[in-house]
N, C-alpha and C positions, 0 to 999 in steps of 0.2 A: 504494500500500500504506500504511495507516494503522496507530496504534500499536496498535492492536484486530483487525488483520488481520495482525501479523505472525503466519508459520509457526507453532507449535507444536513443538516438541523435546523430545526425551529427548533427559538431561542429555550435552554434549559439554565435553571436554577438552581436546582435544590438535589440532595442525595437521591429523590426517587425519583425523580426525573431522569435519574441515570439509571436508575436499578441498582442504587444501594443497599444494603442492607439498613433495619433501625439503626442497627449500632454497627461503631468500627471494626473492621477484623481486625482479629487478635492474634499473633504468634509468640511464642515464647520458646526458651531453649530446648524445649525436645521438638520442635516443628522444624521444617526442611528449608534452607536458603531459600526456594520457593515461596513457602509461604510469606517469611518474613517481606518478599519482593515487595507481592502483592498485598500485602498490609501495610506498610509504608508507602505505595502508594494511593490505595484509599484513605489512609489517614493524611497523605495532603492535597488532594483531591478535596476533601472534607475542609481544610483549611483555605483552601483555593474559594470553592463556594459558598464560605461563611464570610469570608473580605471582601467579597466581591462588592458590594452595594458599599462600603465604606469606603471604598476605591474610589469607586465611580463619584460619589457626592465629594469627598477632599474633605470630610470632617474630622476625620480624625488619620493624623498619616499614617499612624500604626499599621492601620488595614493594610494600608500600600504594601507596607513593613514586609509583613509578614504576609501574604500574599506573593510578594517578588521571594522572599525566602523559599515559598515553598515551592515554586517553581524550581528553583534554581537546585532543593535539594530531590526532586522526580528528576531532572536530568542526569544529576550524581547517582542515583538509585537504579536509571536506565542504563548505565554503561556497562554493567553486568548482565542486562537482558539478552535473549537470544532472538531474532528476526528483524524482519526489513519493517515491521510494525513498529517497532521499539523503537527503532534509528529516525523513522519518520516522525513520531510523536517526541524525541527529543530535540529534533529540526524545530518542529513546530513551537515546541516551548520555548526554545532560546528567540522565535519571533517575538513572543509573551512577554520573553525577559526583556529583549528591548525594547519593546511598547510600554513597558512598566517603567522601564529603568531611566528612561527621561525625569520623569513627573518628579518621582524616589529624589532623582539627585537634587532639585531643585529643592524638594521640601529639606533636607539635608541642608544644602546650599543658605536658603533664606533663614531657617531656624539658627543656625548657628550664626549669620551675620546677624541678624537682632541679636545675639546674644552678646556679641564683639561689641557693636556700635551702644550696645544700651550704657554700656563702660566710659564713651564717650563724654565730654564737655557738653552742657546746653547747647553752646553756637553750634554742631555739629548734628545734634540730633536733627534736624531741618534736611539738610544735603546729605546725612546718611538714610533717611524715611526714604526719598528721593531715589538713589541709589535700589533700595530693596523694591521701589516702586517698579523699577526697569527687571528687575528680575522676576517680581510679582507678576508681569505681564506676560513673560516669556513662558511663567510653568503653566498660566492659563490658555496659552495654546496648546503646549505640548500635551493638557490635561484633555483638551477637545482631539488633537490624535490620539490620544489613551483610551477615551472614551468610545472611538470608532472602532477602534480595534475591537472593544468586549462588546460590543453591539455589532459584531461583523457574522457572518454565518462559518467563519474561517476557527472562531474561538469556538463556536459553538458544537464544531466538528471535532476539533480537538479536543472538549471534555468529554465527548461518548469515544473518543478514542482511550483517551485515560480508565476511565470506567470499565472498558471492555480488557485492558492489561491490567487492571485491579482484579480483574476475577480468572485469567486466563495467561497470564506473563509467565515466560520459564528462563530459567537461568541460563547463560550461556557457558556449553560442556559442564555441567553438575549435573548430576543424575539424581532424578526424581528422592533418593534415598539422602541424602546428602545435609548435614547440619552447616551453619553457615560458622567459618572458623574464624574469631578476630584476627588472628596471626593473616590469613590468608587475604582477610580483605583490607589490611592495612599496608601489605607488603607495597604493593604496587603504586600507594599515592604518599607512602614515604617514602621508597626510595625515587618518588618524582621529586620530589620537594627536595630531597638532601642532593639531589644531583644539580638540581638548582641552583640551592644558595651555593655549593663548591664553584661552580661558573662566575659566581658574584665577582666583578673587579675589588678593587679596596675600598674605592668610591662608586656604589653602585647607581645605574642611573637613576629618576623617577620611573621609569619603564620598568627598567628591570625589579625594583620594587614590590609595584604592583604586580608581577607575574608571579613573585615569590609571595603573597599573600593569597591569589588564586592558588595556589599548588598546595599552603596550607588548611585554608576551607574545603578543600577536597578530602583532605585529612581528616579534617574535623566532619565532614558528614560521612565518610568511612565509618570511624567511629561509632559516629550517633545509629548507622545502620545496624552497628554488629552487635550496639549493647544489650536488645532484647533477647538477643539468643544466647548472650554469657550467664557463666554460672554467677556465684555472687562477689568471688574473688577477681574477677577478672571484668565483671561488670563495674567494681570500685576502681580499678585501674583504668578503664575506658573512660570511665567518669570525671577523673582526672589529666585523662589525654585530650577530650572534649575541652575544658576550662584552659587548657595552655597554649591550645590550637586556637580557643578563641579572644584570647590576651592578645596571641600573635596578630591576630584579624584584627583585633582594636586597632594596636598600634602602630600598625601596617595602614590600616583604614584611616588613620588620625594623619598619614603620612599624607596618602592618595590625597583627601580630603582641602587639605592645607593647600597642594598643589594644584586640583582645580580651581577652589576658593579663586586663591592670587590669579590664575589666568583670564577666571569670568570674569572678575571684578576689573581689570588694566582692560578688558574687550569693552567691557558695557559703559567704562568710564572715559573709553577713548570716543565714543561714537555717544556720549550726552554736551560735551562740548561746553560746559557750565564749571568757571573755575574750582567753589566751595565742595562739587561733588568728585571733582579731582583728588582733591584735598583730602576731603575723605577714604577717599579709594587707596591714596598711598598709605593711611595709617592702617585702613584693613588689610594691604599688600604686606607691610611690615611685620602685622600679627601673625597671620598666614608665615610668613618667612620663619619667624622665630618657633612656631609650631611644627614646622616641617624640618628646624632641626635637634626639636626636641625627640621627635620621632626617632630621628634618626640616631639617636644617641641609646637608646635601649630596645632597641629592636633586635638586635646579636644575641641578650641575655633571653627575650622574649623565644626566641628559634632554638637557643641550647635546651629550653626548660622542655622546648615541644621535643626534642630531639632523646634528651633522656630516656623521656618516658616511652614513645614511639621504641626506642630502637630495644629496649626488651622486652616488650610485646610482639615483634617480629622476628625475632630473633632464635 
């Protein structure tokens, strides 16, 4: 099934609109990689159609939040799957994630500069309002392409495709009999990530940054796949590889963050053409600056913490 041959739907909302069950599947450590597939994917599926309306209206960004999360952890969860169904429906997601992930950066974007500028002097708060006004306008279109997208018959194909690998997904080369091992499903997205940072120059770029923070959220939804099927020892050690992978993602994210910040703010500030909001834009360039090398300064200790734990658990 390719992204031109998924189903066609009138529009669905709700778990039974797909043919969900009341409640989520459930797997636990004596049930088959299989199952666990297919349970983590209805349970974000479930997540998927519960943000959905809070998405769409902008009331609260969380939805977005976590909404784009869940996306982004069925595509981690799909990489194990076995067919051309699976490969298409993780095509189709990563469209999701960037129809999402416009809107996401902006609320990101604008929250955290109100939070910069409110530190500001009186005279400032004028030409910083100003400022967040120009970017205020930019997530509301990006919010009206968000919006087409999940009002599209293309989303809507896509969740009864999800639905349908919620109840029918199989692992690729594991056999029906098979438990899902953490050793085994961490091997592959830690030693991505350590072959990574070893590539790292001294001075790594912004680029290369962000790609070593991608390689560790992979880790980290590794992780979060294999803890249902761990015993209790091994579940408390995942538990804990979970929390240092996602340290790493802060402060990696606090990196990224800093260096869009500074790029939108010098674009949007070049092309309003109004001295005071100039003005403003270099003291948030500045903050941005000083944040992006704070980042950079404990980001090494953040990757050894994940590194410890990761490397005897695979090991």
């Amino acid at each position: 099934m390719s992204a031109e041959t998924l189903p066609a739907a009138a529009e669905v909302r709700s778990p039974a609109d797909l043919g969900l069950g009341d409640e989520p599947r459930r797997a636990g450590p004596q049930d088959t990689s299989q199952a666990h597939l297919r349970a983590k994917l209805d349970a974000e599926l479930r997540v998927l159609l519960a943000t959905e309306a809070g998405t769409r209206s902008g009331r609260d960004p969380e939805d977005l939040h976590q909404m784009r999360v869940a996306v982004r952890r069925m595509r981690s969860v799909l990489r194990v799957a076995e067919g051309r169904d699976a490969e298409t429906v993780r095509a189709e997601l990563k469209w999701l994630g960037t129809a999402l992930g416009e809107v996401r950066d902006y609320d990101v974007l604008i929250a955290h500069l109100r939070d910069v500028v409110d530190r500001f002097d009186d005279q400032d708060r004028e030409p910083a309002a100003l400022l967040i006004a120009l970017f205020d306008a930019e997530r509301a279109e990006a919010r009206r392409r968000m919006n087409q997208a999940l009002g599209s018959s293309r989303y809507d194909s896509l969740l009864i495709a999800i639905a349908e690998l919620s109840r029918d997904a199989e692992v690729r080369s594991t056999p029906e009999t098979s438990r899902l091992d953490a050793a085994q499903a961490l091997r592959k997205p830690y030693r991505k990530l350590t072959k990574a940072a070893k590539r790292l120059p001294e001075i790594p770029s912004d680029a290369e940054l962000h790609a070593l923070r991608i390689r560790g959220k992979r880790l980290r939804y590794a992780a979060e796949m294999a803890t249902p099927a761990a015993g209790k020892k091994q579940a408390k050690r995942l538990g804990s590889l979970v929390k240092a992978a996602k340290k790493l993602q802060d402060v990696l994210g606090d990196h990224q963050d800093a260096v869009v910040a500074a790029a939108r703010v010098r674009a949007v500030a070049a092309l309003s053409g109004a001295p005071p909001v100039d003005f403003v834009a270099g003291r948030v360039v500045e903050h941005e600056t000083c944040r992006r090398t704070e980042a950079r300064s404990v980001w090494p200790d953040a990757l050894a913490a994940v590194s410890a734990l990761a490397s005897r658990m695979v090991a």
